[in-house]
C-alpha positions as CSV (number, residue, x, y, z in Angstrom):
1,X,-6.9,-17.1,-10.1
2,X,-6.4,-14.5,-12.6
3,X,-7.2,-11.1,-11.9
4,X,-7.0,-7.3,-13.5
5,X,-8.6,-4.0,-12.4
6,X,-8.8,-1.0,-14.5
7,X,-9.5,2.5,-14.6
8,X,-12.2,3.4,-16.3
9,X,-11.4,6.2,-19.1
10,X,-13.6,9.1,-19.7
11,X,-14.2,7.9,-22.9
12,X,-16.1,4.8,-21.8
13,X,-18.0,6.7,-19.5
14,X,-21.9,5.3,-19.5
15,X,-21.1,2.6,-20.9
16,X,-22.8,-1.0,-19.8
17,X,-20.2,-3.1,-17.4
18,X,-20.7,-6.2,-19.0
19,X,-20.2,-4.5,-22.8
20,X,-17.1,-2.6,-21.6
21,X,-15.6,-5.6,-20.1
22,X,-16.3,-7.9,-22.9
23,X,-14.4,-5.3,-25.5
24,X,-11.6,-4.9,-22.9
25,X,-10.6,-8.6,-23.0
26,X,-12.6,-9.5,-26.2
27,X,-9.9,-12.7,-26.4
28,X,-10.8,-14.3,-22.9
29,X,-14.6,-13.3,-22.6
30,X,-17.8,-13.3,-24.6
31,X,-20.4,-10.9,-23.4
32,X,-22.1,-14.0,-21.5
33,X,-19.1,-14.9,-20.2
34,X,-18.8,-11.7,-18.6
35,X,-22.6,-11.5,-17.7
36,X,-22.3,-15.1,-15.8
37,X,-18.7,-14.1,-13.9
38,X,-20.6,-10.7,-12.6
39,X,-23.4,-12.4,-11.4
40,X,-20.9,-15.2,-9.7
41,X,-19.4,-12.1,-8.1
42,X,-16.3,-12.3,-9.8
43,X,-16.4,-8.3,-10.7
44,X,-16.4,-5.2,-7.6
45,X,-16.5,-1.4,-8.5
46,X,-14.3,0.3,-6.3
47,X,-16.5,2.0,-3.4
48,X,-20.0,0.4,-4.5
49,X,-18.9,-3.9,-4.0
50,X,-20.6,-6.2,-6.2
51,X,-22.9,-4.3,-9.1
52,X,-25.2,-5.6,-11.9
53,X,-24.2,-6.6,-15.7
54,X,-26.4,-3.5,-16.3
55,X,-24.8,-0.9,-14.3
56,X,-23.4,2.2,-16.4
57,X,-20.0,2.6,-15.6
58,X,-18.3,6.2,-14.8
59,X,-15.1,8.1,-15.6
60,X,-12.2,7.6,-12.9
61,X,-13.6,4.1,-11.4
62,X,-11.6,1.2,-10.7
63,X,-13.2,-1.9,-11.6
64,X,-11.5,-5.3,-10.3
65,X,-12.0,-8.6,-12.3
66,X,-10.9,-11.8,-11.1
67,X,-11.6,-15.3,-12.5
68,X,-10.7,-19.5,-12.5
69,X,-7.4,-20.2,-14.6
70,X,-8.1,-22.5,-17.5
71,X,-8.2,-25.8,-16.6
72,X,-5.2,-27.4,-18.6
73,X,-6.4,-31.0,-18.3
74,X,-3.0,-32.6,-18.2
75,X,-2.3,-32.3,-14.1
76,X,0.0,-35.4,-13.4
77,X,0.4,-37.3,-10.4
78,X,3.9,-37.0,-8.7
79,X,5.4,-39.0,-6.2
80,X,6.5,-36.0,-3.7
81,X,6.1,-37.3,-0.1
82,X,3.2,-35.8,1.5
83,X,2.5,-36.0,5.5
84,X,-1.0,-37.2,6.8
85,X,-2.5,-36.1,9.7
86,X,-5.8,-37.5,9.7
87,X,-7.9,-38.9,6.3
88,X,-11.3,-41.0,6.4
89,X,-13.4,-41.7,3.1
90,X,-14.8,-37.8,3.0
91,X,-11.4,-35.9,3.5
92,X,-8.1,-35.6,4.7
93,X,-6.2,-33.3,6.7
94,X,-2.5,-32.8,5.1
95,X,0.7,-30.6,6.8
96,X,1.3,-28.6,3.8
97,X,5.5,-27.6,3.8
98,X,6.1,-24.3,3.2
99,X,8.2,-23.4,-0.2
100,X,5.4,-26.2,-2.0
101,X,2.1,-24.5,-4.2
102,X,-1.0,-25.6,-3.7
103,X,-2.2,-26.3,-7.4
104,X,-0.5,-25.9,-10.6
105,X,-0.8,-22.4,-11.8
106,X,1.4,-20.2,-14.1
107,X,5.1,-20.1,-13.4
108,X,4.2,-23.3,-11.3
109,X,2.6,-26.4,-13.4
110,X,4.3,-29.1,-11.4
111,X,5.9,-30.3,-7.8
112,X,3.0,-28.7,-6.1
113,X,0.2,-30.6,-3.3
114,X,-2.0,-31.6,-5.9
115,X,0.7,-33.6,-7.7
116,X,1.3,-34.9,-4.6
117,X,-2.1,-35.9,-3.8
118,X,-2.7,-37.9,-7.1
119,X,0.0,-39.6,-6.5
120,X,-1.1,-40.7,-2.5
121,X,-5.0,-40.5,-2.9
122,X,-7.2,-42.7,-4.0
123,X,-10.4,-40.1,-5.5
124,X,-10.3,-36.5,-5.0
125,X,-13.6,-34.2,-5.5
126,X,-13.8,-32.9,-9.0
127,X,-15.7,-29.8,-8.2
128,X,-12.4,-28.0,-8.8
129,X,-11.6,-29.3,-12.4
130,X,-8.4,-31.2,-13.1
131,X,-6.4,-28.4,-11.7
132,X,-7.4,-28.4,-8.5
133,X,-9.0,-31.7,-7.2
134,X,-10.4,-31.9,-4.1
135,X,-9.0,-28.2,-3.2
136,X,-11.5,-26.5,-0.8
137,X,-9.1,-23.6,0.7
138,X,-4.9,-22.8,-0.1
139,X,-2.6,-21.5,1.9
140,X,0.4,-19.2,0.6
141,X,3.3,-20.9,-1.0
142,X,5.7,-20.4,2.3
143,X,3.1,-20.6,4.9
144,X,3.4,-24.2,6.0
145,X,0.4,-26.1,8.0
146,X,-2.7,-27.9,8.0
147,X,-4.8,-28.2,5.0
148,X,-8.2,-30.2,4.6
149,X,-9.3,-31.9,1.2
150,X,-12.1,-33.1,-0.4
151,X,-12.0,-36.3,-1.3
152,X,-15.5,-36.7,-3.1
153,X,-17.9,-34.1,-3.8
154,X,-20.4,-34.0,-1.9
155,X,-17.4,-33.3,0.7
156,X,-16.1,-30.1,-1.0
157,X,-20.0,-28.8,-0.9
158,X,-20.0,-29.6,2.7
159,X,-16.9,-28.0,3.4
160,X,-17.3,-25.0,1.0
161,X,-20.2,-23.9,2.7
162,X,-18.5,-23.8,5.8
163,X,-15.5,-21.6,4.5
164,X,-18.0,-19.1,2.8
165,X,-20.2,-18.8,6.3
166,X,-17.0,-18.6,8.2
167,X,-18.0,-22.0,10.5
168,X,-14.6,-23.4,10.1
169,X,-12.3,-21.7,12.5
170,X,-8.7,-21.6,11.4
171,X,-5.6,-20.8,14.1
172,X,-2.2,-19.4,13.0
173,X,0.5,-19.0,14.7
174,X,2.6,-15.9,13.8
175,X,5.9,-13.9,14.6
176,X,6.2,-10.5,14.6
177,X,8.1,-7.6,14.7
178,X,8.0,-5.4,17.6
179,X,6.4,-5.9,21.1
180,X,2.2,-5.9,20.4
181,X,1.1,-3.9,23.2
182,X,-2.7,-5.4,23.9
183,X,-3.3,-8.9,24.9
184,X,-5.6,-9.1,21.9
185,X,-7.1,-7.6,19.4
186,X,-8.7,-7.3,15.8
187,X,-8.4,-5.9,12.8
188,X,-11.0,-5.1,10.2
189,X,-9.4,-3.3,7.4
190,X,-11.2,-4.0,3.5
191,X,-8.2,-5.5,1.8
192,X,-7.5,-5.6,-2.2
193,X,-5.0,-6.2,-5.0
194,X,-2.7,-3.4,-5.3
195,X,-3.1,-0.8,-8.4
196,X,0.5,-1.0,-9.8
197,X,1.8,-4.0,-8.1
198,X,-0.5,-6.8,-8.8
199,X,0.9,-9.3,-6.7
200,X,0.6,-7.3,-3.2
201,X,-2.7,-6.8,-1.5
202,X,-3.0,-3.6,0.4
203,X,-5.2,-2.4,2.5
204,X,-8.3,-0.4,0.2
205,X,-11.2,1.2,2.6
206,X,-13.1,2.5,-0.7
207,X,-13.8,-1.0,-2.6
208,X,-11.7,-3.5,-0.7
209,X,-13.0,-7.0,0.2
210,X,-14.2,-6.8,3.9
211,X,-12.1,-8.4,5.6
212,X,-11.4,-9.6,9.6
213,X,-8.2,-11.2,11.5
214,X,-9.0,-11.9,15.1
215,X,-5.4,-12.2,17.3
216,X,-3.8,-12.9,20.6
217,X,-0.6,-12.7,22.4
218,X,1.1,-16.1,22.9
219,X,4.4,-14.7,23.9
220,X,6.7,-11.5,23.8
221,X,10.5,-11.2,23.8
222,X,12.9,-8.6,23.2
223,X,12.5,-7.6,19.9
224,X,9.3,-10.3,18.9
225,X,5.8,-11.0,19.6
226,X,4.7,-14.9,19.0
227,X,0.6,-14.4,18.0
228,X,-2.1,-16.7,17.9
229,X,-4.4,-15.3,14.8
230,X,-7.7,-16.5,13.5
231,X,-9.0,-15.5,10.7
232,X,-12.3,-15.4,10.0
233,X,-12.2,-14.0,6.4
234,X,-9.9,-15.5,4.0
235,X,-8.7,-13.2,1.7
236,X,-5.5,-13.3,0.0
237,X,-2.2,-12.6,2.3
238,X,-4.5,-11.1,5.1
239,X,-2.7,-12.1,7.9
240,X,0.6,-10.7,6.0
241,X,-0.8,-7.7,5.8
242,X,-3.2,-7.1,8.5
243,X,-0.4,-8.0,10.6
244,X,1.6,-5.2,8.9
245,X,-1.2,-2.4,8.9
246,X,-1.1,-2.4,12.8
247,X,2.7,-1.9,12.9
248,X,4.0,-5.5,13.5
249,X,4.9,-7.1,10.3
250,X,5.4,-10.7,9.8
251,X,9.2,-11.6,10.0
252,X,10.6,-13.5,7.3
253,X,8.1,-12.1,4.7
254,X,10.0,-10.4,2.2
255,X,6.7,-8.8,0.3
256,X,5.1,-7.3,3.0
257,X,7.1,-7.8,6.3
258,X,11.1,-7.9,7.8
259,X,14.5,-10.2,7.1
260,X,15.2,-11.9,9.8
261,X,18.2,-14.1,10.5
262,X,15.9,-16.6,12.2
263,X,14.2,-17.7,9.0
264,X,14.3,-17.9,5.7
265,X,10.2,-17.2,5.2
266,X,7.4,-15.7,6.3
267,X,6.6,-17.0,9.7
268,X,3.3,-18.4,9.5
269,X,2.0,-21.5,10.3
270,X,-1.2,-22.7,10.3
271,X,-1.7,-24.7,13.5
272,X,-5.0,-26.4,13.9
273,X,-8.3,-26.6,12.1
274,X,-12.1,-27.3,13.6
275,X,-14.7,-27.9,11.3
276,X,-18.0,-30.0,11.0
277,X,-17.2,-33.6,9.2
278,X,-19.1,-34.0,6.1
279,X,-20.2,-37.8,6.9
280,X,-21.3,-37.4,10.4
281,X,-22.1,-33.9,11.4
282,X,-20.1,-33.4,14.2
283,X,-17.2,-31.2,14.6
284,X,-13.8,-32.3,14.1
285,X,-10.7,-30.2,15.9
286,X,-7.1,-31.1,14.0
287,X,-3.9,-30.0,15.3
288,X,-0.9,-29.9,13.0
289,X,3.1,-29.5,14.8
290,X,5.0,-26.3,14.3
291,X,8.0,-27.3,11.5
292,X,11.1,-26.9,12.5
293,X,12.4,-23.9,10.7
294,X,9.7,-21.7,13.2
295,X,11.2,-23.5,16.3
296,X,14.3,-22.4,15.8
297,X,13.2,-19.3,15.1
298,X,11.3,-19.3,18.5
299,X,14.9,-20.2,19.9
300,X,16.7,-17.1,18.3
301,X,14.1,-14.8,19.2
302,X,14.2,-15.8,23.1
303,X,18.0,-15.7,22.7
304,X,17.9,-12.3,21.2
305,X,18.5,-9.3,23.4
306,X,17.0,-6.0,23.4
């Protein structure tokens, strides 16, 4: 996705927000355009959410746009191995590496799953455009773990609708810095691109995305806390930084989180998956194997000392 927010001059004060958005990027968007992405949802005024094409902007707002990349039509199938963990006519369930995109994007047009998966699959849903076939959900570049795709699509409807009602529970595991205190807990902080720094999220209480990460004390060591999380939102790097707004940052995550010796990335792994099946209606629960890279960091964190 690409994405831009703006301040809001006090020149352009009053103005319509689909009329001021169409002259801000008059070589990417129409007025229609801009009409159709705001009423896809694709456009949030700090502090007021989602607003009408009609609504009269004011001095001093921030106004966050975010929509699809082109489609460049020429995604090419590569022969990168990829490793199954379950797959039927409707889906399947990959262990996505960590260090490997999800979809060709800018700065990143081949080696990533979706190369892989043209290569391996035979049909993928084309409800995501040549770019991304049969892609339903992504996980961060160097978060590794379990990934379901559409392979037709009436299969990415029936899975879409899952993500968007939150009916498709997702388990992490995580690694920490610092001892968590409480067994368990939650956090419910409105997340949101960062002003000056577009590629961090941050946490935003006036016009964030709402957003909610559910966790749980696996194991504690000296200087370490191994976390089971659940999302139940799925916002961009909210584990990464929920994780960090209550003190314990992810280790290995060199954006929002620690160095640590242990790893070379951030150490999250996305453990199991339990959804509904799109052919027969009945839930499916997926487990995916921690990589090996996260169990030897689990190794030098119970061999650290305090």
């Amino acid at each position: 996705m690409d994405e831009r927010e703006i301040l809001v001059k006090d020149e352009d004060q009053g103005k319509r927000l689909d009329v001021f958005l169409a002259q801000m990027f008059p070589a990417i968007f129409s007025r229609s355009q801009v009409k159709k992405l705001i009423e896809q949802g694709g456009v949030r005024v700090a502090g007021r959410g989602e607003v009408a094409a009609h609504y009269k902007i004011k001095g001093d707002e921030r106004i966050e746009i975010e929509w699809p990349e082109k489609d460049s039509g020429d995604t090419r199938a590569e022969n990168i191995p990829i490793h199954v963990l379950a797959e039927d006519e409707d889906v399947i369930l990959v262990n996505k590496p960590a260090g490997m995109v999800v979809h060709p994007a800018h700065g990143n047009p081949y080696h990533t799953l979706v190369n892989a998966l043209l290569f391996h699959v035979r049909g993928l849903s084309a409800v995501g455009g040549p770019v991304r076939p049969g892609i339903v959900h992504r996980l961060d570049k160097d978060t590794s773990g379990i990934m379901i795709i559409a392979k037709n699509d009436y299969a990415h409807g029936f899975l879409a609708k899952q993500f968007k009602n939150h009916t498709i529970q997702r388990v992490y595991r995580v690694a920490v810095r610092g001892i968590v205190q409480h067994d368990e807990g939650i956090c419910e902080e409105a997340v949101g691109r960062a002003f000056l720094n577009r590629r961090k999220v941050v946490i935003r209480p006036s016009g964030g995305r709402d957003a909610e990460t559910h966790f749980r004390v696996l194991r504690r060591f000296a200087k370490a806390t191994l976390l089971e999380v659940k999302p139940i939102t799925g916002r961009t790097h909210q584990i990464r930084v929920h994780m960090g707004h209550i003190g314990h940052p992810v280790l290995g995550d060199m954006l929002y989180g620690v160095a640590t010796p242990g790893i070379a990335r951030q150490a999250v792994h996305a453990i199991s998956l339990d959804f509904e099946h799109p052919g027969d209606k009945k839930r499916r629960h997926v487990e995916c194997p921690l990589p090996q890279d996260f169990e030897q960091l689990m190794s030098f964190l119970a061999a650290e000392r305090a």
